[in-house]
Every structure is written in structure tokens, then in C-alpha cells.
C-alpha positions in Angstrom: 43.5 210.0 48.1 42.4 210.5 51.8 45.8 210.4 52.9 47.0 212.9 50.5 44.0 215.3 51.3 45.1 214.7 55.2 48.7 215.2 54.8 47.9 218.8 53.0 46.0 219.7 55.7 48.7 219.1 58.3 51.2 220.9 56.1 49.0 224.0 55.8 48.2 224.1 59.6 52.4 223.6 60.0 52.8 226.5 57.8 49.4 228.3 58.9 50.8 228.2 62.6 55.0 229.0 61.6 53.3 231.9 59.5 51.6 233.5 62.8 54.8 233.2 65.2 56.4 234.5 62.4 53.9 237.7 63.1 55.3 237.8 66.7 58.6 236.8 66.2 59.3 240.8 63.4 57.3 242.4 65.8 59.8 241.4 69.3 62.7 242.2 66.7 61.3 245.5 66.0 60.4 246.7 69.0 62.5 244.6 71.8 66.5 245.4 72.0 68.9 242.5 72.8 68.8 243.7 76.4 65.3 243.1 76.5 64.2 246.5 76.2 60.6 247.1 75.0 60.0 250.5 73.0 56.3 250.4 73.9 55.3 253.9 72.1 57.0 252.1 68.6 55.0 249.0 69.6 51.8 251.0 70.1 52.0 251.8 66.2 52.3 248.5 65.1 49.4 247.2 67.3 47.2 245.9 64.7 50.2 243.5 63.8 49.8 242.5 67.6 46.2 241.7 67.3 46.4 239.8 64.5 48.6 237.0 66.3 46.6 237.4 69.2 43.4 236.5 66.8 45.3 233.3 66.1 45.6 232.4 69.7 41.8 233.3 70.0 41.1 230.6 66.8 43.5 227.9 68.4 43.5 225.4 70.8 46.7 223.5 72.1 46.5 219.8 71.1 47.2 217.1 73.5 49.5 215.5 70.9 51.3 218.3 70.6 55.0 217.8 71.7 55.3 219.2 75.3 58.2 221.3 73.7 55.7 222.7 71.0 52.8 223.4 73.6 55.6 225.7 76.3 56.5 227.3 73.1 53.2 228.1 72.3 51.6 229.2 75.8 54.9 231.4 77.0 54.1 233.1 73.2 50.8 233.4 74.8 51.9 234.7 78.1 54.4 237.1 76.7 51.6 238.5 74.0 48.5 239.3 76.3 51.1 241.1 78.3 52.5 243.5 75.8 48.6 243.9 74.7 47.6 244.7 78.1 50.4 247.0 78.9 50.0 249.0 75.5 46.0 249.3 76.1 47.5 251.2 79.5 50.4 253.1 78.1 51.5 255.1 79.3 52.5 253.8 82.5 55.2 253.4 84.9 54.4 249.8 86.0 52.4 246.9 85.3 51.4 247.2 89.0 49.2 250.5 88.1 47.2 248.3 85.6 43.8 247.5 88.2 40.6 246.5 86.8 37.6 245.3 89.3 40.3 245.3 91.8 41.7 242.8 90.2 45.8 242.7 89.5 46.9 242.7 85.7 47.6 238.9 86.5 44.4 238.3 87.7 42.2 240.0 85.2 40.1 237.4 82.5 42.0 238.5 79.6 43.9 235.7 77.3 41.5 234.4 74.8 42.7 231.2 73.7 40.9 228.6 71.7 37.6 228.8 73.0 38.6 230.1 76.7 39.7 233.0 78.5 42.5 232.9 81.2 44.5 235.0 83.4 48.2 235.4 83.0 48.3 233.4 86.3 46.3 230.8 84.7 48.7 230.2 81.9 51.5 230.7 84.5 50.8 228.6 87.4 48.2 226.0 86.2 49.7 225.1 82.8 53.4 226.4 82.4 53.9 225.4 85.7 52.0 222.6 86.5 51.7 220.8 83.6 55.0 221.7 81.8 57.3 222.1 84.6 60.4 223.4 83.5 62.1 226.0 85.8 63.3 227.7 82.8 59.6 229.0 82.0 60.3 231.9 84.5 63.1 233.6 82.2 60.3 232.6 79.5 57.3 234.3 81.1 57.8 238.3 80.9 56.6 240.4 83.4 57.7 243.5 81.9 59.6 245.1 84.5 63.0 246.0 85.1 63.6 243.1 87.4 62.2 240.7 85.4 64.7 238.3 83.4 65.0 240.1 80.2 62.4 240.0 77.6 63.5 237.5 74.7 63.0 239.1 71.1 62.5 235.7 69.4 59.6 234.4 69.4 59.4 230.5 70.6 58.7 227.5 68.5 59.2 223.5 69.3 62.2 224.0 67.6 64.1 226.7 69.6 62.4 226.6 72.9 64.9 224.5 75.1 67.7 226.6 73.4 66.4 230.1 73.8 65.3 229.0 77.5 68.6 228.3 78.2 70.2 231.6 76.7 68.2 233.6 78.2 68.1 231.8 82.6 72.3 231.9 81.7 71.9 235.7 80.7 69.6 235.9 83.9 72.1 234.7 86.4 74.9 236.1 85.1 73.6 239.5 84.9 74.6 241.7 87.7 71.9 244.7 87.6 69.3 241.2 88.5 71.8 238.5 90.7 74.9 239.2 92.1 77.2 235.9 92.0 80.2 235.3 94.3 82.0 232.1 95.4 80.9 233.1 99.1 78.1 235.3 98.8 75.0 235.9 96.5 72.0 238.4 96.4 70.1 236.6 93.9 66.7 237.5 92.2 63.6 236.9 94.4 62.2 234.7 91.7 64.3 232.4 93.3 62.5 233.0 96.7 59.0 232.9 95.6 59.5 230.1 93.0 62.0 228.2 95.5 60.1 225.3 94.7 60.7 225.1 91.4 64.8 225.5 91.9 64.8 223.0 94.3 63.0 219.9 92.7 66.1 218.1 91.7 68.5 220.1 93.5 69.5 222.7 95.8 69.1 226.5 95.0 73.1 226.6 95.0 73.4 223.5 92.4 71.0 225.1 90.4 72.7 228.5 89.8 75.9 226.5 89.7 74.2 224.9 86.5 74.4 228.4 84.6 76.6 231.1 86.6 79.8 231.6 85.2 81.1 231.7 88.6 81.1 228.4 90.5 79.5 229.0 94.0 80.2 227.4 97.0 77.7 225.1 98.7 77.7 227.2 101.7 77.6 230.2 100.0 75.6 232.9 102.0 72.2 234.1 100.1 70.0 236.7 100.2 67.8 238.7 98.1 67.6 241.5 95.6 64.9 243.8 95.9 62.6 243.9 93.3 61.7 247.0 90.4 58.6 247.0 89.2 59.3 249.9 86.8 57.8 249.7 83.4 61.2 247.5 81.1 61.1 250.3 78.6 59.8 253.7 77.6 
């Protein structure tokens, strides 16, 4: 009998937690075109949809045991959320950069209540994706909704889809030519690859990774240099 009690608990936490990404998942295809566009003043009426995923982040904590691919998937969700909330609470604005608050940057601000804590968007950036679920891929993941920025996904994440979607969308990144211009000889790539160099270059050269994606192979000497970056608002 206990095991039967515990295995409906499981299944109505399963269902409990698909339900709530659900939540997110309508409200990025409503409001987020396939080119990552965000119509914030359509998302602004459908705010209390938004908070009520974000009061499921408040009421959960990530599990140890959860699969790595389960806990990315749930903390880019995360990421993605408190920054659509905290741009909408500004709107209207012409860059995430105008958000201040204690002279503190938008990614520096307490603001993402999860569980029982509350983080920056750094935090959940830097010290978790990063560190504790490295995966260069997490940067087309994150959004930091501005033009430059690899486009924001409309589909929400989930252990299921995460590696996938990841993939779609750093292939759409490189091979997009408004965010990295890709030659055989010459590149002007993104600065993410710059300030996250890093992360690119773990297990291989910046090159060999863009050669893992780009529709155009690139030569190792190729010459590189670096897009400048628009930190206008990625919608209206």
C-alpha cells in the first residue's frame, strides 16, 4: 500500500510540474515569433499567466536526483521567466540596460525566488548553469532580451527536449548573419564568444567549435573578430 500511495505522489508531482511548463511553454507561443521576437505590450496582458509559473518556481526546489538534463531545463525556464517579469514590470523600455535598482544592474538585482531562495540572474547564470551544469549551449538558452542576444526560444524546456532545442537554437545562432558572420577565411562572430571564450574552448578551439554548427566549414586559420553588440529591447 505504501508503494502505491508513493508512486501516486510521484505521478502527480510529474504531472503537477509538466502542467506548470505547460503554463510557460502557451505563453512563449503566444507572445514569442519564431525569430525570437517578444511582443512585450501582448505579454503585459497576459501577466498573471506569468506569475502563476513564476509562483511555481517560488514553491519549488531543484532536486539533487534530478537528471542534470531535467535541472538545465528547469533553471534556463527560470532564467528566461524572471527576465520577461522584470522587463514587463519596466515596460516600456528601450533596453534591459535602463532597468537600475540600488545601482544595481537588472542581472545583479535579488530578484528570482526559487524554492526557498532568492537569486540574481547571474546567480542562476554563472554559479549554477555554468558551473554546475556546464554546457556551452546554456548561452543560446539563457535570454537576455536584446537584439544581439541568440534568439529567444518559444518552447519552453523540459528533460525531454532540452539537448534538442539547445542545439536548434546555437545552429540558428551561428548561422544567423544579422548575430555572426561565417566565412571560410574570415569571421566577425558574436561577442559571447569573447566574453564566454572559456566555455568554447574547453574541448576545443573557438574555430572547431563553430565548425560543429556553421553551415560553412571554416578554416583553422580563419581571421576573427567581433560583432558589436545591440542592447536594444528584442521586441516592441
Amino acid at each position: 500500500m505504501k508503494k502505491i500511495s508513493l508512486l501516486f505522489v510521484i505521478l502527480f508531482v510529474y504531472l503537477q510540474n509538466n502542467a506548470q511548463t505547460s503554463i510557460f511553454n502557451n505563453l512563449l507561443q503566444a507572445h514569442v515569433s519564431d525569430d525570437g521576437i517578444v511582443d512585450y505590450k501582448s505579454f503585459k496582458a497576459d501577466q498573471s499567466k506569468l506569475d502563476t509559473y513564476l509562483s511555481y518556481l517560488e514553491k519549488t526546489t531543484p532536486k539533487i536526483s534530478w537528471s542534470a538534463n531535467k535541472q538545465k531545463a528547469f533553471w534556463i525556464n527560470a532564467y528566461n521567466a524572471y527576465t520577461i517579469k522584470l522587463i514587463l514590470e519596466n515596460y516600456p523600455l528601450k533596453s534591459i540596460l535602463d532597468i537600475k535598482k540600488d545601482g544595481k544592474t537588472a542581472w545583479k538585482i535579488p530578484y528570482a525566488k526559487v524554492g526557498s531562495r532568492i537569486y540574481t540572474l547571474d546567480y542562476i547564470e554563472h554559479e549554477i548553469l555554468r558551473k554546475k551544469l556546464f554546457d556551452p549551449k546554456i548561452h543560446v538558452g539563457v535570454n537576455c532580451a536584446s537584439v544581439s542576444c541568440p534568439k529567444l526560444g518559444n518552447i519552453a524546456f523540459t528533460e525531454n527536449n532540452v539537448e534538442t532545442e539547445l542545439t536548434k537554437l546555437m545552429k540558428a545562432f551561428i548561422n544567423d548573419s544579422s548575430r555572426n558572420k561565417i566565412d571560410k577565411k574570415k569571421i566577425q562572430i558574436s561577442e559571447i564568444f569573447n566574453w564566454f571564450k572559456s566555455d568554447f574552448t574547453k574541448n576545443s578551439s573557438v574555430i572547431e567549435y563553430l565548425n560543429t554548427y556553421s553551415n560553412t566549414e571554416i578554416k583553422s586559420n580563419a581571421k576573427i573578430s567581433y560583432k558589436k553588440y545591440d542592447w536594444s529591447l528584442n521586441g516592441n
